[in-house]
Residue, then its C-alpha position, 0 to 999 in steps of 0.5 A: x458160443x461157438x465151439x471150433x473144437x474138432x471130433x476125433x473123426x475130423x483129426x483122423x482124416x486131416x492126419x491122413x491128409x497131412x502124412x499125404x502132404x508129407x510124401x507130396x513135398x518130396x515131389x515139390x522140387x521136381x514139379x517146380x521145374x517140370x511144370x509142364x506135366x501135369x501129376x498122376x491121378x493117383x501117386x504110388x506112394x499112396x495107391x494103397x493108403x486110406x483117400x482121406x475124402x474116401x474115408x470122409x464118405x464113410x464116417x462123415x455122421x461123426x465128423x464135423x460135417x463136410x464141407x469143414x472137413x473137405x477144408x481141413x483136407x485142402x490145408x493139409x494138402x496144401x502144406x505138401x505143394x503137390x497133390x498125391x491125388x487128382x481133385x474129384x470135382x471142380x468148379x464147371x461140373x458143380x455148376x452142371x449139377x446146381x443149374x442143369x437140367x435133368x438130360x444136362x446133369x446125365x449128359x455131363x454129371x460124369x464129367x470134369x469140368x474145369x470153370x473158363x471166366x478170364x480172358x486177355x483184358x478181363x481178369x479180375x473185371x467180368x464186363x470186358x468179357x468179350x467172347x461171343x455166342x451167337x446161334x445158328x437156327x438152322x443147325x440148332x448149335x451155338x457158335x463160340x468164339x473166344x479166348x480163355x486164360x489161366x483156367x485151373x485143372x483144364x488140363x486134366x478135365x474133360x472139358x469147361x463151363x464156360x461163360x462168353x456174352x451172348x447176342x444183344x438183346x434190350x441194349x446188352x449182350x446178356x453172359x451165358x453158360x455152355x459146356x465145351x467138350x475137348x474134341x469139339x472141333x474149334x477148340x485149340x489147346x494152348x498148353x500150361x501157362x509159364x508161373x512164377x509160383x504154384x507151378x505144380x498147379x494145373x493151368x492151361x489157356x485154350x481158343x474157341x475159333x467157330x466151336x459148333x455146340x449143340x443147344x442142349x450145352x447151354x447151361x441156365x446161368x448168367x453171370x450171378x449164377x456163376x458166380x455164386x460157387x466162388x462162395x464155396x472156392x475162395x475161402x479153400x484157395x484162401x486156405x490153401x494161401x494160407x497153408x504155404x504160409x504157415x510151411x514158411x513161419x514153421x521153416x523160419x521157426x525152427x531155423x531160427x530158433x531151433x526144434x527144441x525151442x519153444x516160444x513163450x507167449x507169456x513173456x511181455x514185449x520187453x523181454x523178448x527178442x526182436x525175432x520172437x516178436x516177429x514171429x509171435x506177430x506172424x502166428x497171430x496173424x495166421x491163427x486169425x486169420x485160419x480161424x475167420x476161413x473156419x468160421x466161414x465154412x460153419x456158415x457154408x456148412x450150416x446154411x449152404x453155398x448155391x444161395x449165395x448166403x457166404x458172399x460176404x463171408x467168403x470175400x473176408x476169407x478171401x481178401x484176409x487170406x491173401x492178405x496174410x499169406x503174402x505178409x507172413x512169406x514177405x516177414x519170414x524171408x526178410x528174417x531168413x535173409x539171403x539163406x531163404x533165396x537157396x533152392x536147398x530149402x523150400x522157403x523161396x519157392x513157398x514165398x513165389x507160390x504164396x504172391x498168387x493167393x492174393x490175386x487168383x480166385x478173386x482179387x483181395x482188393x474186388x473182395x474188399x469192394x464187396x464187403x464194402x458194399x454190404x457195410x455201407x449198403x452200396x450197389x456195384x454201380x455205387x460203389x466200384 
């Protein structure tokens, strides 16, 4: 039997991270309406506070493992809506450091590196890519042309991975994997993208017109390469659609049945009211649904990501956790009424924030495809 019972270490750094989402949902307002900026890579209200992922360094033997507690961390980080501290690591430079080489890994292991997949038209369908590279013998560069949207955390990274086709060669033009470094001359910054929701999150577009990148850029991966660290990503962003839903069901909660009042679970259907049963139906969803991520996280911790072992796992979280955190906001305002459209709560910035987690870091309905063809044992082409 599985045990999902968390070691003192686990609760003491995921309380560290829930006092931080506390101070960050004071600043949840403001970044809202100022979602140009982009936040400090450390708050002053934390400067001198214990880094939960610092402490999670330090006693990670008496932990969980990493991985389980790095998702305990971005839950509680994502019930405070802005982060008090700048991630670390991102998606383009965890894929240097899988697929580089030695001199790639030395060049580029420091730097952050956001991940660059989508362009106008191709979303949520990598085939209609159309950046190109092509390669200059004379010079020994790659040259790139190609336009990336809504690339996350490439405002404050030093540049991106990104994935472009390369020449034709057998009929197709193969995906590669080049390090763009901002600087480069044919690089143009395009500046944060307007949201509806998530405003504080950072997410910017830039162009690639005739960018010269030196050979030693180009990455070893295609497409599936890539791909494989979403296995990682997609249960956290799930998590984190599921923590803003979970800030909403607590709001709607206690003001509509007040702090001190306690559900009871034990009363049958008959003898609660229409409210308790909402809301106990909307907990039962959360709760499920935290406990699948969880679950897909023992795997990733037990098993590993850059194998791909997750796939399926990951989609689950993924298409469940956007399911969830779009349902569970939806009930909660229609319970709340026209009081959850004032900006004097919380509540409908939570409900915009919570439209996205159902579409970004994979579509619930792609992820629903790729369970899908595990089940039924079908390929891409078989089955899209």
């Amino acid at each position: 039997m599985v045990d999902f019972s968390l070691t003192d270490a686990d609760k003491k750094i995921a309380a560290l991270a829930r006092d931080e989402a506390e101070i960050g949902r004071t600043y949840s307002r403001y970044y809202d309406k100022h979602e140009d900026e982009i936040e400090p890579k450390v708050f002053a209200e934390v400067k001198d506070r214990p880094d939960p992922l610092e402490m999670l360094d330090a006693i990670e033997a008496e932990t969980s493992g990493r991985v389980i507690v790095e998702h305990l961390v971005t839950m509680e980080t994502a019930r405070g809506d802005v982060r008090m501290r700048r991630i670390k690591k991102h998606l383009g430079d965890k894929i240097v450091r899988y697929a580089g080489n030695d001199e790639q890994r030395k060049l580029f292991g420091n730097k952050l590196l956001s991940i660059a997949l989508t362009e106008p038209g191709a979303g949520s369908d990598p085939s209609m890519i159309r950046g190109s590279a092509r390669y200059d013998e004379a010079t020994d560069e790659w040259i790139l042309n190609a336009e990336k949207i809504y690339c996350s955390a490439f405002g404050a990274s030093d540049g991106a991975l990104v994935l472009v086709r390369g020449p034709e060669k057998n009929g197709a033009r193969p995906f590669m994997g080049f390090v763009i470094e901002k600087g480069m001359k044919g690089l143009t910054e395009l500046g944060q993208v307007k949201k509806m929701g998530i405003r504080s999150w950072d997410t910017a577009d830039f162009v690639l017109q005739d960018c010269r990148v030196p050979s030693i850029n180009k990455i070893d991966v295609d497409f599936k390469k890539t791909m494989i660290v979403f296995n990682g990503t997609r249960p956290g962003v799930a998590a984190m659609g599921l923590a803003v839903a979970g800030s909403l069901l607590e709001f709607t909660r206690e003001k509509l049945l007040g702090k001190e009042q306690v559900l009871d679970y034990a009363k049958g259907i008959r003898a609660r009211s229409a409210i308790e049963d909402r809301l106990i139906r909307m907990e039962a969803l959360y709760e499920a649904t935290s406990l699948t991520i969880l679950r897909c996280k023992w795997l990733e911790h037990v098993g590993g990501t850059n194998n791909g072992a997750t796939k399926v796992e990951a989609a689950m979280s993924k298409a469940l956790g956007g399911k969830a955190a779009r349902k569970i906001t939806q009930g909660c305002m229609e319970l709340l009424g026209p009081e959850g459209l004032s900006e004097e709560y919380l509540a409908e910035k939570w409900f915009r924030d919570a439209r996205i987690f159902d579409i970004f870091e994979g579509a619930g309905d792609v992820n629903r495809l790729i369970i899908a063809r595990s089940l039924l044992n079908y390929s891409q082409k078989e089955l899209n």
